[in-house]
C-alpha positions as CSV (number, residue, x, y, z in Angstrom):
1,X,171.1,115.4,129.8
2,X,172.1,118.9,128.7
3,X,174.2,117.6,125.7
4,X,170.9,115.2,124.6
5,X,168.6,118.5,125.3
6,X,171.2,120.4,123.0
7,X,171.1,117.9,120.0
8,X,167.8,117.5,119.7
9,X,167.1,121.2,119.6
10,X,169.7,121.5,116.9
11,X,168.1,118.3,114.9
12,X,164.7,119.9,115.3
13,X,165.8,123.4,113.9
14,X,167.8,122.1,110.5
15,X,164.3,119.4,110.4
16,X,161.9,122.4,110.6
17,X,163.5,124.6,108.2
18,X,163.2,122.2,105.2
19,X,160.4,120.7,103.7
20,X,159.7,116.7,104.2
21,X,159.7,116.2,100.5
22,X,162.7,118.5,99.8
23,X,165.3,117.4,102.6
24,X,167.7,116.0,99.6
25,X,169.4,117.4,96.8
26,X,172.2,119.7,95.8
27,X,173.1,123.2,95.9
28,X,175.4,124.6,94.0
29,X,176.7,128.5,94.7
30,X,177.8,129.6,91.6
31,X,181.0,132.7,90.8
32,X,181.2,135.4,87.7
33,X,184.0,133.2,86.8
34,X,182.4,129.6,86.8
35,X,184.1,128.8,89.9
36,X,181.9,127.8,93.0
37,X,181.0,125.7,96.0
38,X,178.3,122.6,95.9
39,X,176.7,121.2,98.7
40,X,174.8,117.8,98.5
41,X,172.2,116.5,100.9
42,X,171.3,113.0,101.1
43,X,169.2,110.8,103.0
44,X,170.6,107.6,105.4
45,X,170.0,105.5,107.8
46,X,173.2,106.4,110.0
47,X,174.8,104.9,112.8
48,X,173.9,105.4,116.5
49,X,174.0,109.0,117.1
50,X,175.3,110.6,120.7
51,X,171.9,111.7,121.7
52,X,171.3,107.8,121.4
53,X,174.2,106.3,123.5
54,X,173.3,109.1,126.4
55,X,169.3,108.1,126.7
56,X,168.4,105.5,129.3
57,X,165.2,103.2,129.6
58,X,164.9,103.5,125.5
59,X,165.0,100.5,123.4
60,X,165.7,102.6,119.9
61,X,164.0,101.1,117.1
62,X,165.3,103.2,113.5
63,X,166.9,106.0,112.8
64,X,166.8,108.4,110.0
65,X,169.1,111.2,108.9
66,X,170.2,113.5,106.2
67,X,174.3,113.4,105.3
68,X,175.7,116.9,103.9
69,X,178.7,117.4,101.7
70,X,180.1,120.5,100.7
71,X,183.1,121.0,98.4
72,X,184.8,123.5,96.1
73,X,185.3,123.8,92.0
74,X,187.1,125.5,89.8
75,X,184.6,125.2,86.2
76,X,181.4,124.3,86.4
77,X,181.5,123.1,82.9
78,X,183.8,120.4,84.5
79,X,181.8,119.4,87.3
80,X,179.7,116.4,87.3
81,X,177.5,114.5,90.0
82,X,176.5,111.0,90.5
83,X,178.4,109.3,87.6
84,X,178.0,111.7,85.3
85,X,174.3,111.7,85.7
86,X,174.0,115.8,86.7
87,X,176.5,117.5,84.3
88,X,176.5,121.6,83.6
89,X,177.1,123.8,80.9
90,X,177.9,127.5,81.1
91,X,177.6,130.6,79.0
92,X,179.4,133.5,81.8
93,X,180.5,136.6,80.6
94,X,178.8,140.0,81.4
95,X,175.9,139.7,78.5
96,X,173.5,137.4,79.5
97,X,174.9,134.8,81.4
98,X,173.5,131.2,81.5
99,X,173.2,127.6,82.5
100,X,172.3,124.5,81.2
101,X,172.0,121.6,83.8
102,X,171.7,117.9,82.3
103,X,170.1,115.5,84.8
104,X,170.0,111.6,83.9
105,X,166.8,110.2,84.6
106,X,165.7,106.4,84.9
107,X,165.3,103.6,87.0
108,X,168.9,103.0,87.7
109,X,169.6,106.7,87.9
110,X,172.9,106.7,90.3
111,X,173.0,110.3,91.3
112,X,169.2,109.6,92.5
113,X,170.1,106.5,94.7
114,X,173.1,108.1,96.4
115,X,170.3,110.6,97.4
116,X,167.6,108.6,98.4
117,X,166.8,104.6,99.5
118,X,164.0,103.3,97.9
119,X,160.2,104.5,98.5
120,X,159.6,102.0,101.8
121,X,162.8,102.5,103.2
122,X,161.2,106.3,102.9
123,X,158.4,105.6,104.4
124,X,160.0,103.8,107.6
125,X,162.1,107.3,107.7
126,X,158.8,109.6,107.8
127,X,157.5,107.6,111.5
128,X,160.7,108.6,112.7
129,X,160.8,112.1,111.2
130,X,157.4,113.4,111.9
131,X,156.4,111.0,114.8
132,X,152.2,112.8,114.4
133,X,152.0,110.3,111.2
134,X,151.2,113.7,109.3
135,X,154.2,112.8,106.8
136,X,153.6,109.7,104.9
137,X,157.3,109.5,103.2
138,X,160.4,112.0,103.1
139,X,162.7,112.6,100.5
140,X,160.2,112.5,97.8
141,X,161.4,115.2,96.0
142,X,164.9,116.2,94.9
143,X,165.8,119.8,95.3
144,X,168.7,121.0,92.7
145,X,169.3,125.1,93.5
146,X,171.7,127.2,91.9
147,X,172.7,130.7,93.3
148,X,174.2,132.9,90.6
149,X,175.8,136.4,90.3
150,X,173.0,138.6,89.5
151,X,169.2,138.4,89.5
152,X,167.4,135.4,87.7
153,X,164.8,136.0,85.1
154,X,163.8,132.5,83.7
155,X,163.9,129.1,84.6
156,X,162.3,126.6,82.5
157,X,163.0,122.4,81.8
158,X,162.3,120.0,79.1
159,X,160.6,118.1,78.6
160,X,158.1,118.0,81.4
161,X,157.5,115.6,83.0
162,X,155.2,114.8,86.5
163,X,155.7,117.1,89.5
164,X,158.8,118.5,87.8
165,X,159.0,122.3,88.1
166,X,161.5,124.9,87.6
167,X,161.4,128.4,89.4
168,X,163.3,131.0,90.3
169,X,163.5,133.8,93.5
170,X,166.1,136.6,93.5
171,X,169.5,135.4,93.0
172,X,168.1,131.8,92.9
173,X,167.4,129.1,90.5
174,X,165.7,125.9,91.4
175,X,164.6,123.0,90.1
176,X,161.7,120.3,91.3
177,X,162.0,116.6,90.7
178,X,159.9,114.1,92.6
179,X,161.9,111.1,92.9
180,X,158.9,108.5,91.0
181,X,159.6,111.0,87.8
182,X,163.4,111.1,88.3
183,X,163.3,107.3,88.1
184,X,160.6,106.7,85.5
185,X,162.4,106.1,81.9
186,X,162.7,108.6,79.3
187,X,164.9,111.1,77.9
188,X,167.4,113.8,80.4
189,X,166.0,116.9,81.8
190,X,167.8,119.7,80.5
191,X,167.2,123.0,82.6
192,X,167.9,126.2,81.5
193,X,168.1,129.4,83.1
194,X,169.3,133.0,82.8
195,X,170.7,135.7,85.0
């Protein structure tokens, strides 16, 4: 009972610190030298879970969960996401770095279905995330963040497009895509920013 107690309280921390729309996406923790660390969060429908196998008197009925990955590169310029569909491109050096991030968009966008299932598998995953019924879906909006070097001073995207917004916080660069305007057709996003 102790162990269930303990994942639960774990499940309910990582749950409470992001979001319901922003629980997928990818992080990327860029070096000076272009070198760096990404970390991609998607949302599944996983197996039976621990907590599961030690409950008793509980018929389980769905299950929803977000996957992380986390690995290391060695040139941003040469990494690429989903297929191709989230590439980078890199001005470093010590006079006004930069970073251009191309993301595919499109109804048969791959990097945005490794992310996400489709809108009603979503909404089956928001009764089990927020049992209240406050949440109507999860994983509605796609979170791509970029930590750099030195301070950020402008974020911006083209074109615009519904929902999408680019920001930035301290070290931080971050970029908004609800999932309906990731998938609509139309030209890449191309987002820009500057440290």
């Amino acid at each position: 009972m102790q162990r269930l107690l303990a994942v639960l309280v774990l499940a309910s921390l990582f749950f409470c610190s992001c979001s319901g729309g922003e629980l997928v996406g990818v992080h990327v923790a860029l070096q000076k030298d272009g070198s760096g660390t990404v970390t991609m969060r998607g949302l599944t429908s996983p197996p039976a879970s621990a907590a599961e196998a030690e409950a008793q008197g509980v018929q389980w009925s769905g299950r929803a969960g977000v996957t992380c990955a986390q690995g290391t590169f060695a040139d941003v310029k040469a990494l690429k996401l989903g297929d191709g569909g989230i590439r980078f491109d890199a001005e470093l050096g010590d006079a006004r770095p930069s970073l251009r991030v191309f993301l595919k968009r499109g109804p048969d966008t791959a990097w945005v279905k490794a992310l996400v299932p489709d809108v009603a598998e979503r909404r089956k995953m928001a009764k089990i995330y927020d049992p209240s019924g406050r949440t109507n879906e999860i994983g509605d909006t796609l979170r791509v963040e970029v930590s750099v070097p030195g301070e950020v001073f402008a974020s911006g995207v083209r074109p615009a497009g519904r929902g999408v917004e680019a920001a930035h916080e301290g070290k931080r660069a971050y970029l908004l895509i609800p999932v309906r305007s990731a998938l609509e057709a139309g030209d890449e996003f191309e987002w820009s920013f500057s440290w």
